[in-house]
Residue frames relative to the residue before (quaternion, step in Angstrom):
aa qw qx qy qz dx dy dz
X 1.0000 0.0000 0.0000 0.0000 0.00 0.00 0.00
X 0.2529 -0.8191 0.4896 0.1594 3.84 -0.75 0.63
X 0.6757 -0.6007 0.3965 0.1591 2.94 -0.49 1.31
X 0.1495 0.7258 -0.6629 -0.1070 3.87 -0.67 0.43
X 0.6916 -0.4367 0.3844 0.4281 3.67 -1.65 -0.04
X 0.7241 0.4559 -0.3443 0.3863 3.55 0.99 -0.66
X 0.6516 0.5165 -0.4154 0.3690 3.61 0.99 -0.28
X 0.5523 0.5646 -0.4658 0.3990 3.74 1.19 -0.39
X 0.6180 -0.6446 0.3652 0.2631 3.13 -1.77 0.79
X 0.3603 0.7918 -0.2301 0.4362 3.70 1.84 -0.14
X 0.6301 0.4697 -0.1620 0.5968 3.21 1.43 -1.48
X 0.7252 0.5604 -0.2967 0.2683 3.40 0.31 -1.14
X 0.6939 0.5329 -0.1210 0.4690 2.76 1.62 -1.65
X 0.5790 0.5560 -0.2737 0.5298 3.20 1.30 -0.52
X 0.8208 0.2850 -0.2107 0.4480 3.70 0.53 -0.71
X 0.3539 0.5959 -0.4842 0.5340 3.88 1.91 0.85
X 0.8400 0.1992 0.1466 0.4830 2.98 0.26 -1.79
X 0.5816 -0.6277 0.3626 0.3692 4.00 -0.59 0.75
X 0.6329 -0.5677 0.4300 0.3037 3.25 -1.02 1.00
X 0.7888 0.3745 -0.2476 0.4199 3.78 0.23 -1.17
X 0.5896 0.5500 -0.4774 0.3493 3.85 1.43 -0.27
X 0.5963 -0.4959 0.5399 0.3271 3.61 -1.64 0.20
X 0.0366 0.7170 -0.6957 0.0230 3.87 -1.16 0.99
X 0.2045 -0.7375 0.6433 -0.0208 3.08 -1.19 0.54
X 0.4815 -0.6663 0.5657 0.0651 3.39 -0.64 1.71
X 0.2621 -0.8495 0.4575 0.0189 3.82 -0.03 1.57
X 0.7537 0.1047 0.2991 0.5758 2.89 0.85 -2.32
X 0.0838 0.7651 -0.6383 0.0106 3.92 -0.80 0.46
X 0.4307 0.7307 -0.5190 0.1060 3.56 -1.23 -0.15
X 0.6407 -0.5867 0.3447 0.3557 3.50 -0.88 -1.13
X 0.5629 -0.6927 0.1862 0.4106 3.50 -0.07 0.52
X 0.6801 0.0578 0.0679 0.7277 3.05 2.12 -1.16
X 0.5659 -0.4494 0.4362 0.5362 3.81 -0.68 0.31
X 0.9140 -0.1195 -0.1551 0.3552 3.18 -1.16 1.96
X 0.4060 0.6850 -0.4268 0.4287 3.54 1.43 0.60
X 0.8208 -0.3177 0.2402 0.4095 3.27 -1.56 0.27
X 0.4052 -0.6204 0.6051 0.2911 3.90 -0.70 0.78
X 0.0983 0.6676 -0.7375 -0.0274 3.09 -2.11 0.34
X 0.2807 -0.7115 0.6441 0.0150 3.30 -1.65 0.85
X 0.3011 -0.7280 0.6129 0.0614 3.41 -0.91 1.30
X 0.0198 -0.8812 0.4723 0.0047 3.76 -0.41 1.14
X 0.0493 0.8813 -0.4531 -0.1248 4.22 0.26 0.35
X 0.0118 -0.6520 0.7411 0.1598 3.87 -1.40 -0.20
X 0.3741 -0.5104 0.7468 0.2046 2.62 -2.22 0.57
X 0.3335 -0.6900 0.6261 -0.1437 3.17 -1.35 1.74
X 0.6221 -0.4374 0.5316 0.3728 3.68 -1.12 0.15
X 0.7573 0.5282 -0.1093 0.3681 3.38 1.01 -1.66
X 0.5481 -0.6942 0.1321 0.4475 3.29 2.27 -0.70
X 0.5163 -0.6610 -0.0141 0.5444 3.63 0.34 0.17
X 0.4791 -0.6640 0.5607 0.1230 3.72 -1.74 0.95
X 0.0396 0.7773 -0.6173 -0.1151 3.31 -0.63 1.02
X 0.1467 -0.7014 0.6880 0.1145 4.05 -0.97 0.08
X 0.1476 -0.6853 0.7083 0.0832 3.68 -1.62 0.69
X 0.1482 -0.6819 0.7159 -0.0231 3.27 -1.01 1.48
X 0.0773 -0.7700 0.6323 -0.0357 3.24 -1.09 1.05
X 0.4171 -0.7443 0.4867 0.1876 4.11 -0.92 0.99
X 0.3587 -0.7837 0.4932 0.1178 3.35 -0.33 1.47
X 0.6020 -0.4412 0.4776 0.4635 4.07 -0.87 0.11
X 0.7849 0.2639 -0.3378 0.4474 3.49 -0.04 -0.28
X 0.5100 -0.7678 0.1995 0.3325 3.78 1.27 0.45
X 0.3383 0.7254 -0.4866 0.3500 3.39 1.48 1.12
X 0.0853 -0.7854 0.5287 0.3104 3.62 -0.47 0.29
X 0.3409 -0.7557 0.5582 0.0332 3.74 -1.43 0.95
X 0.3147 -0.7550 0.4466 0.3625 3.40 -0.54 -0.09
X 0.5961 0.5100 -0.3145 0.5344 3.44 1.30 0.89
X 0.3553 -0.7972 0.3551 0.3349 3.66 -0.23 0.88
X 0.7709 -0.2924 0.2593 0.5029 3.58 -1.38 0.41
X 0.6370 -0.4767 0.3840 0.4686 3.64 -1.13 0.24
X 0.7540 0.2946 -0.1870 0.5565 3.99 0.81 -1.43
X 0.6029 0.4955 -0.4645 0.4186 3.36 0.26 0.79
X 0.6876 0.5519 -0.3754 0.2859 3.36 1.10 -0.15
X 0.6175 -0.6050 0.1999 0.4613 3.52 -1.00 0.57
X 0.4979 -0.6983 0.4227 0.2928 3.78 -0.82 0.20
């Protein structure tokens, strides 16, 4: 599968939160034992601190919404 710029998690994070602020990588892992990965990303704002969950879809885009069967019921 080839890789584009919009499926990496860099992009995403970049196009939530402003390219030139500072994030810090909080939290990473899997949703369930061998399920879809996610990555917990925060800044400190003026406004105070922002956190955002980016989560890696089967086809290897990451969203800020989990896979379709991973979400909560």
């Amino acid at each position: 599968m080839r890789r584009t710029k919009a499926q990496s998690l860099r992009y995403q994070v970049e196009k939530w939160i402003a390219p030139t602020t500072q994030v810090h990588v909080t939290a990473f892992g899997h949703i369930r034992s061998g399920g879809p990965r996610y990555v917990c990303v925060e800044t400190h704002q003026a406004t105070g601190l922002h956190a955002l969950f980016f989560f890696q879809h089967d086809d290897g885009y990451w969203n800020v919404y989990p896979p379709a069967g991973d979400q909560p019921q």
